[in-house]
BAFI-3210 file (N, C-alpha, C; in Angstrom, 3 decimals, decimal comma, padded with zeros to 6 digits):
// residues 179
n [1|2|3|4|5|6|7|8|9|10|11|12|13|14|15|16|17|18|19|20|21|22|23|24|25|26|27|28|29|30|31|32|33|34|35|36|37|38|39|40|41|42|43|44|45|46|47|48|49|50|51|52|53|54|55|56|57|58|59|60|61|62|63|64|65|66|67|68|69|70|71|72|73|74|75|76|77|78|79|80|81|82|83|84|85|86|87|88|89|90|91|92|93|94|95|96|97|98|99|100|101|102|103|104|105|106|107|108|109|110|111|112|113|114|115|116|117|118|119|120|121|122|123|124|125|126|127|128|129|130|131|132|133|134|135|136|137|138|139|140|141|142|143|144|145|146|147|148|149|150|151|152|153|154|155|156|157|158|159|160|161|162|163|164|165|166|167|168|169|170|171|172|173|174|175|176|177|178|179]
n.u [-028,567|-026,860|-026,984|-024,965|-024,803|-024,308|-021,926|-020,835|-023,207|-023,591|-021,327|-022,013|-024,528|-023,370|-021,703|-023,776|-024,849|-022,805|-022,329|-025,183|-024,694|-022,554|-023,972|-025,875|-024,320|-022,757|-024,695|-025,366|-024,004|-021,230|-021,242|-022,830|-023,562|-022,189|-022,724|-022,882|-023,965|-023,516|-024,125|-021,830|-020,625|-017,982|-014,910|-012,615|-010,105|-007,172|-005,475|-004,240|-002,892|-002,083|-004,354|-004,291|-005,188|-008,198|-008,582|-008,026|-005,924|-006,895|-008,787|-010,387|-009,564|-009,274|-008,774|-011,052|-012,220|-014,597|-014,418|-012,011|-013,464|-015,035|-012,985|-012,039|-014,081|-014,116|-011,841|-012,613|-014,184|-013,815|-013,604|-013,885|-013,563|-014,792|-015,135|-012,657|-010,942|-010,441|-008,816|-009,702|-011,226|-011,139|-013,670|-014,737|-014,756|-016,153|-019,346|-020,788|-021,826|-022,414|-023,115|-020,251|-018,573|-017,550|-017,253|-016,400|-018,168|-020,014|-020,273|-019,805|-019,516|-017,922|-017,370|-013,122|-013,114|-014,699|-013,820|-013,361|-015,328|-016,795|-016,188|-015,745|-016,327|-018,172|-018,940|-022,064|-022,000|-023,994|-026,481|-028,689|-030,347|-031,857|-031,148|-028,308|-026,232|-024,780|-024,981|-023,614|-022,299|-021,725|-019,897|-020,489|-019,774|-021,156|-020,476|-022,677|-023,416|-023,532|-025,826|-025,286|-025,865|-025,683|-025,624|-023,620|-021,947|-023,494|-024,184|-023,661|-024,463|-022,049|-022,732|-020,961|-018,687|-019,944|-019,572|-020,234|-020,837|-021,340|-023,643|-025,574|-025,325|-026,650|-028,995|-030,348|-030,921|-032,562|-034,716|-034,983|-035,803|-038,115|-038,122]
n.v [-054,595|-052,165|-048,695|-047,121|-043,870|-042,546|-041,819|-038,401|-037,316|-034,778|-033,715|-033,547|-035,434|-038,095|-037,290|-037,813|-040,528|-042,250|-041,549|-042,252|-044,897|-045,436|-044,791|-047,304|-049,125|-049,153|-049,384|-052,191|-054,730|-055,889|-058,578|-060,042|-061,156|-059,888|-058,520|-056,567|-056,010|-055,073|-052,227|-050,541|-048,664|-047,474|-048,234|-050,749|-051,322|-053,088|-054,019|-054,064|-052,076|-050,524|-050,692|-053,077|-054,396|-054,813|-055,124|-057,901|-058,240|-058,663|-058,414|-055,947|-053,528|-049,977|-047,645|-045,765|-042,570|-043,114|-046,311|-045,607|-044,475|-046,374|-048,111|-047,362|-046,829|-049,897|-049,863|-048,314|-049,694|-052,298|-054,272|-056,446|-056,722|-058,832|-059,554|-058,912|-061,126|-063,557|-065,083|-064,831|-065,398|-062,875|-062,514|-063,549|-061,698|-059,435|-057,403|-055,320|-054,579|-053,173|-052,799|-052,508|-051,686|-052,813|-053,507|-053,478|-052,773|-053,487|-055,086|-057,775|-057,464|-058,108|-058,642|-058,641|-060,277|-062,258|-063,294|-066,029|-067,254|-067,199|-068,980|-068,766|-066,216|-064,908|-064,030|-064,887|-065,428|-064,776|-065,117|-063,087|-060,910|-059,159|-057,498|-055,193|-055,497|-058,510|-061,523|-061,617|-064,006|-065,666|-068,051|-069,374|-070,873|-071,720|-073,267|-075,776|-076,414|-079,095|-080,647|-081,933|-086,000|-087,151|-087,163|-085,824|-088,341|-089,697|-093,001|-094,995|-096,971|-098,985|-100,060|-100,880|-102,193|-104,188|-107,878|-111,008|-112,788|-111,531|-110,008|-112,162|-113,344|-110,465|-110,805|-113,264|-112,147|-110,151|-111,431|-113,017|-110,851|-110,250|-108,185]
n.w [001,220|-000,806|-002,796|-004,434|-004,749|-008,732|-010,328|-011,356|-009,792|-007,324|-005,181|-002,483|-002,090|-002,283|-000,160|002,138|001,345|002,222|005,275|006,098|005,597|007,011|009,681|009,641|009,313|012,104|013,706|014,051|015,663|017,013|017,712|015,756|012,606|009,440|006,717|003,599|000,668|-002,793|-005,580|-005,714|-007,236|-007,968|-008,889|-007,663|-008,169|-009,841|-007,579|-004,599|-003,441|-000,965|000,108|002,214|003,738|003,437|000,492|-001,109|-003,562|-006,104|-008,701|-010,612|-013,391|-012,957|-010,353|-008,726|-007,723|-006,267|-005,428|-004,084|-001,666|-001,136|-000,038|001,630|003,444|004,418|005,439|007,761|009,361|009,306|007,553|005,066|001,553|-000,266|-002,992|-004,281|-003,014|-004,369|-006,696|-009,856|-013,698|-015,852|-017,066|-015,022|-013,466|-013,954|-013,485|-014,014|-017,306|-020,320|-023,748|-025,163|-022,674|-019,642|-016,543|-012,964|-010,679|-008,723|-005,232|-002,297|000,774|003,753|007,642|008,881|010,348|010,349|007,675|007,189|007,306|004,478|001,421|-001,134|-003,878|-006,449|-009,732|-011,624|-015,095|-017,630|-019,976|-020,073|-021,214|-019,873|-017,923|-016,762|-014,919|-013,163|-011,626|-008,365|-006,559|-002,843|-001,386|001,398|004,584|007,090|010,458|012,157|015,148|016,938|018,737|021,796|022,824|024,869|029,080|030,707|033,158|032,693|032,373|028,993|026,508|024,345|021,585|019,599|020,284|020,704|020,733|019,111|020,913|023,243|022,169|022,299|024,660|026,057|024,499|025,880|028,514|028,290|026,803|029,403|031,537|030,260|028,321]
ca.u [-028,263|-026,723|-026,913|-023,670|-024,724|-023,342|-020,536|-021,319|-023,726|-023,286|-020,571|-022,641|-025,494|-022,409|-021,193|-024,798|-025,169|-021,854|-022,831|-025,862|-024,165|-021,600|-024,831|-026,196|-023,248|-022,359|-025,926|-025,013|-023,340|-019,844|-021,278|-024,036|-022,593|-022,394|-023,194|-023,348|-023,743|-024,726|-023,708|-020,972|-020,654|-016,748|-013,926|-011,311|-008,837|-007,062|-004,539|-004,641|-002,302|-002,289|-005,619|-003,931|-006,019|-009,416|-008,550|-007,643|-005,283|-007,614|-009,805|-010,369|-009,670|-008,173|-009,390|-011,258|-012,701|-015,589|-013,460|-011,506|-014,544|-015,292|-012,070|-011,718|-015,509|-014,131|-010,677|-012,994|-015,245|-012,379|-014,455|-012,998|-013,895|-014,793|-014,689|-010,858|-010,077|-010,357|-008,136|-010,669|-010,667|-011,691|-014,997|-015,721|-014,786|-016,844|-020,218|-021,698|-021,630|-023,228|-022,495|-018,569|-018,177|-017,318|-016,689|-016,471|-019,081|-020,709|-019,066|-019,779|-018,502|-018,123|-016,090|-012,434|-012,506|-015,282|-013,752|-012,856|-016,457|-016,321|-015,107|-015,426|-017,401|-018,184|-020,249|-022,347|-022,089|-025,042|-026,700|-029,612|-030,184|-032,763|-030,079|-026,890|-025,628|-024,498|-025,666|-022,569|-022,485|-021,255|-020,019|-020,398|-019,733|-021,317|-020,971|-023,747|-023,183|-024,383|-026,427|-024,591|-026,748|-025,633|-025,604|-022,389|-021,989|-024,884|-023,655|-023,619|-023,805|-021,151|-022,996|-019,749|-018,103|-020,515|-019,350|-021,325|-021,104|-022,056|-024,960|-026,024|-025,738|-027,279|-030,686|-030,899|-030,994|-033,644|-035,791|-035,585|-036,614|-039,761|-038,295]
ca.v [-054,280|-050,619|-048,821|-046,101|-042,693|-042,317|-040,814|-036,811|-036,670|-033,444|-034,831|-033,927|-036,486|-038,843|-037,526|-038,248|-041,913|-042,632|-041,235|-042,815|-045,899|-045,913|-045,149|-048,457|-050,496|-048,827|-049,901|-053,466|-055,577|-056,938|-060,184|-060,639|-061,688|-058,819|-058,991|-056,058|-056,458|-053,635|-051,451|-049,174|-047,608|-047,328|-048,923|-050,560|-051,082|-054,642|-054,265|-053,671|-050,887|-049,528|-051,498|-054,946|-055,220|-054,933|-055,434|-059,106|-058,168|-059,800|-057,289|-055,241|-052,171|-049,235|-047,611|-044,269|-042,412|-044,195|-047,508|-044,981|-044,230|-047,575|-048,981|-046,468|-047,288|-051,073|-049,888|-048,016|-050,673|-053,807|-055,050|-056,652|-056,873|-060,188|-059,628|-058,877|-062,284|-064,770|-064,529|-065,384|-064,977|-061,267|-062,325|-063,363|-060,020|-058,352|-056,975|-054,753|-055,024|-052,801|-053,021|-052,513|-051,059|-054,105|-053,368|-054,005|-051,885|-054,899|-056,084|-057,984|-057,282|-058,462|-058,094|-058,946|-061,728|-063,090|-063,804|-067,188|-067,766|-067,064|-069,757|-068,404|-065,451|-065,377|-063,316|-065,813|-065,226|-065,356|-064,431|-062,728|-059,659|-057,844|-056,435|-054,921|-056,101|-059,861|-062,076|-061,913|-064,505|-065,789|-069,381|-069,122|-071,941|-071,939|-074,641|-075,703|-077,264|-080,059|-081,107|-083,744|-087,052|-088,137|-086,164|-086,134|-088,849|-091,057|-094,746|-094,984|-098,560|-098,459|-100,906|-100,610|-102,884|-105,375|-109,075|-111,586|-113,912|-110,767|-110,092|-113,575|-113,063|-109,308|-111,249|-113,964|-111,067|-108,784|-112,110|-113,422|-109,574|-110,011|-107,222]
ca.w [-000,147|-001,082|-003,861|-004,055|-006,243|-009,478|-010,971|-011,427|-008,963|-006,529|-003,727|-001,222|-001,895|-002,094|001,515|002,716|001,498|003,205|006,202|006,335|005,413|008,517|010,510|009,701|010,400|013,421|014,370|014,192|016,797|016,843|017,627|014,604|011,076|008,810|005,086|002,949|-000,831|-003,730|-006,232|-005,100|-008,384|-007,678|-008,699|-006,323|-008,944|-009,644|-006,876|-003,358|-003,687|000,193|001,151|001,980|004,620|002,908|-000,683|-001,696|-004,713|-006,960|-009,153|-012,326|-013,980|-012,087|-008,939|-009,058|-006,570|-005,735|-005,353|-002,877|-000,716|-000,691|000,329|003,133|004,431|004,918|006,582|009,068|009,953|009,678|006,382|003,473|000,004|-000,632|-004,586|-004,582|-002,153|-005,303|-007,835|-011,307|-014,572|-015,944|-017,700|-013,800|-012,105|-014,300|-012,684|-015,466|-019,026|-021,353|-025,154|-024,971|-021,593|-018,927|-015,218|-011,460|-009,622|-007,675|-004,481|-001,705|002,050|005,463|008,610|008,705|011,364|009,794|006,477|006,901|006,063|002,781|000,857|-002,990|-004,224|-007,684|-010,918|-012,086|-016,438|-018,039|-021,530|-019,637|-021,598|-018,945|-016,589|-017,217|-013,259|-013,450|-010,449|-007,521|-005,257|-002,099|-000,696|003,023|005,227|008,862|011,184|013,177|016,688|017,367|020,362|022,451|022,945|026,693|030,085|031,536|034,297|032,591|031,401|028,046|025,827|023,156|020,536|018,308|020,943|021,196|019,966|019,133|022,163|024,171|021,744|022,878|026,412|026,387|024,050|026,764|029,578|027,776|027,492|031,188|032,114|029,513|027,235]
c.u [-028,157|-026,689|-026,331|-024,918|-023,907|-022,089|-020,912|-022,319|-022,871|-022,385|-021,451|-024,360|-024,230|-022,028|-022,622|-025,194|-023,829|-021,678|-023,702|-025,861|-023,580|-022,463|-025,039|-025,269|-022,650|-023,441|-026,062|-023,837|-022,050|-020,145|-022,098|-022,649|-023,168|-022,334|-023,504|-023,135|-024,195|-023,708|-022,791|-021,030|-019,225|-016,033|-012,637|-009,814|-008,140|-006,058|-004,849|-003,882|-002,511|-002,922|-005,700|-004,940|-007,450|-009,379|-007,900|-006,267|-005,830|-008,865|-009,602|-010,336|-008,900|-008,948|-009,708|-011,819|-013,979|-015,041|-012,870|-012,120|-014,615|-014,610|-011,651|-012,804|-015,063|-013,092|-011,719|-013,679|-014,540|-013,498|-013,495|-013,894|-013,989|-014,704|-013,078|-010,274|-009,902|-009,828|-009,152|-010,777|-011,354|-013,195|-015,871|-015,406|-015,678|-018,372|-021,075|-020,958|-022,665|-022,601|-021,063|-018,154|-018,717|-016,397|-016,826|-017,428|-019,611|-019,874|-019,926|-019,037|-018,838|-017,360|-014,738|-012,502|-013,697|-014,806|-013,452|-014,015|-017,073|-015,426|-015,000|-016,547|-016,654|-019,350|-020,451|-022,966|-023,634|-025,507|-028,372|-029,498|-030,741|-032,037|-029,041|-026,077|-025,652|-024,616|-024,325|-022,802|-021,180|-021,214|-019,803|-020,656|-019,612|-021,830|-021,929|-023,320|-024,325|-024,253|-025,899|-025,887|-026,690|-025,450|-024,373|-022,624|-023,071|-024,496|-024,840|-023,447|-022,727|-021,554|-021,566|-019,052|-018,487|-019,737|-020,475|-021,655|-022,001|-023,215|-025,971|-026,676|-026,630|-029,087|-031,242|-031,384|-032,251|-034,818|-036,085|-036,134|-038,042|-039,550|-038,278]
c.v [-052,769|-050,395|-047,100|-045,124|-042,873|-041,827|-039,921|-036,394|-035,633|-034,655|-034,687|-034,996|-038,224|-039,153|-038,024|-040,035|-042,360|-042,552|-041,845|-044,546|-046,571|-045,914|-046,446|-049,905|-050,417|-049,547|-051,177|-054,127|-056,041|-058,127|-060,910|-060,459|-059,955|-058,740|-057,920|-056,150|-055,171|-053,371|-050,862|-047,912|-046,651|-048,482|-048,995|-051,173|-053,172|-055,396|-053,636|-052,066|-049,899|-049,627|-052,535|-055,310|-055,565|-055,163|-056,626|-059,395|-058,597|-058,177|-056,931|-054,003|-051,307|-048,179|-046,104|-044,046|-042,755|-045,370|-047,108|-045,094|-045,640|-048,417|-048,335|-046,544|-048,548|-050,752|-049,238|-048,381|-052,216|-054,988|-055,479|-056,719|-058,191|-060,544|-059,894|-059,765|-063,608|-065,050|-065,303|-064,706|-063,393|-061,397|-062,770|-062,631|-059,053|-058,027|-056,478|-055,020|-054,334|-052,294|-053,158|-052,166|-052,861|-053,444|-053,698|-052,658|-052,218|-055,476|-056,362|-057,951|-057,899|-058,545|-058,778|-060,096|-062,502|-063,787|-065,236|-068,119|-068,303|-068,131|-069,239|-067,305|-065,120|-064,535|-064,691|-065,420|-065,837|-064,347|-063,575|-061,236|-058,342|-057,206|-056,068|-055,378|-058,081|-060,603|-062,213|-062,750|-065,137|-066,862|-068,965|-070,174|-071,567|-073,289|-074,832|-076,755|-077,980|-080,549|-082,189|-083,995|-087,192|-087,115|-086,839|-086,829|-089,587|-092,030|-094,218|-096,695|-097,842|-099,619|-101,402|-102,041|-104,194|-107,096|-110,332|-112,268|-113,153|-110,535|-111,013|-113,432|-111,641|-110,080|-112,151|-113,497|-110,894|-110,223|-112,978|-112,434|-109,412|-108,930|-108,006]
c.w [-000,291|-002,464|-003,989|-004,983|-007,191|-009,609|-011,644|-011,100|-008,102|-005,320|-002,436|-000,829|-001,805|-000,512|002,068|002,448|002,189|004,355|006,920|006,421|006,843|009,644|011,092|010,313|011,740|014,577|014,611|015,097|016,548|016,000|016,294|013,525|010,472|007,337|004,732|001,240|-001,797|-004,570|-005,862|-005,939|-008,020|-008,663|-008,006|-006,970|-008,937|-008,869|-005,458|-003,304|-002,522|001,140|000,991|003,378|004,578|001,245|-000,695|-002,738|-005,855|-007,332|-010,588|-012,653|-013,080|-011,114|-009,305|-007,347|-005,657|-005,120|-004,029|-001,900|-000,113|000,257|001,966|003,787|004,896|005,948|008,138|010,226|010,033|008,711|005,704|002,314|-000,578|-002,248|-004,778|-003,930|-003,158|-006,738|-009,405|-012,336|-015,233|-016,006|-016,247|-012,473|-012,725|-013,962|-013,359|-016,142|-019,795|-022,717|-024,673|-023,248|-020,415|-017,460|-014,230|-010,378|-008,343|-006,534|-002,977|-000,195|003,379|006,679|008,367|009,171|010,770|008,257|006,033|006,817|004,923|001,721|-001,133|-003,002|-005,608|-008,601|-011,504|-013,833|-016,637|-019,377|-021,240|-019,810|-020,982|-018,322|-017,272|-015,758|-013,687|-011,783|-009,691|-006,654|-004,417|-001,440|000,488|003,703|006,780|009,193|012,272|014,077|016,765|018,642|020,867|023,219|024,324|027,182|030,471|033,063|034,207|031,581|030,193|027,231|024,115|022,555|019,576|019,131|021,534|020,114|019,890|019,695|023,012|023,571|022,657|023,897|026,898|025,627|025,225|028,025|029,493|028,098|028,668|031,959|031,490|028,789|025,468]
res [x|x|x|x|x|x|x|x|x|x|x|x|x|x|x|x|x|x|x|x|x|x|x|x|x|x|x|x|x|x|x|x|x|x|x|x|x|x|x|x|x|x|x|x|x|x|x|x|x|x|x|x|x|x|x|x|x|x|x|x|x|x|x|x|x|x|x|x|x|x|x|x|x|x|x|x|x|x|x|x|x|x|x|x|x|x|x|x|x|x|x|x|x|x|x|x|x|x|x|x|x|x|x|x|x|x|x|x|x|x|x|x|x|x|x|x|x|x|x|x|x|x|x|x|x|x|x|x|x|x|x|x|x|x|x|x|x|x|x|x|x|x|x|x|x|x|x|x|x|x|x|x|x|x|x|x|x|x|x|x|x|x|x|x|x|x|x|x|x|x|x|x|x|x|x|x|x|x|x]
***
């Protein structure tokens, strides 16, 4: 979970959480899943407009320089923007909300080749007056392998194929063996 600097902080506490940022993911493996979620405190505007390979086309409002930063931290790391991949309706791109003011700050990310993960990500509306941040979430579908039952090259009964004569003849077996 990150949480960007504002807007008219000094740029160079800006260049330092970005920095420290690319640290962290650099520090992470190809092979592990990668999930970052937070604040950016950007906007990436409601069009890809340049960043089709990490922006979705799907978004709100219009892209500042925060949004920028942002969008150029995913091109460098082969992230996407999982907010901007679902086209939905405004009142669920919006992220904050305080009195009149309604925007996209909030975004979820994760590698490119992983995105086929991701099946919907979503602000979940709510009349929950404690926060001004609106709950983002993320459908993610991993498949789990399953353990094969038999050793290769060890008979197998296929029940499915049994009939009922053979029933018969397999019960009269079991009890002349005493099972």
């Amino acid at each position: 979970m990150t949480y960007a600097p504002q807007t008219g902080l000094d740029e160079e506490v800006k260049r330092c959480f970005w920095e420290v940022l690319d640290k962290v993911v650099q520090g992470i493996l190809p092979t592990e899943k990668l999930f970052i979620g937070g604040d950016f405190n950007g906007h990436i505007g409601s069009s890809a407009g340049g960043y089709g390979e990490v922006h979705g086309g799907f978004g709100f409002s219009d892209r500042n320089g925060g949004g920028t930063s942002l969008l150029d931290f995913a091109r460098a790391f082969e992230l996407v923007i999982v907010n901007s991949m679902f086209p939905k309706r405004e009142e669920h791109l919006v992220t904050f909300r305080i009195m009149v003011v309604r925007t996209q700050i909030d975004y979820l990310i994760l590698r490119r080749y992983d995105r086929g993960l991701c099946e919907d990500c979503k602000m979940i509306p709510s009349d929950n007056l404690a926060t001004q941040h609106r709950l983002l979430v993320m459908d993610v579908g991993i498949l789990m392998k399953r353990k094969k039952r038999f050793i290769r090259g060890q008979l197998r009964i296929r029940w499915g194929a049994l009939s009922k004569d053979n029933a018969q003849e397999l019960e009269g077996r079991l009890l002349n063996m005493g099972a």
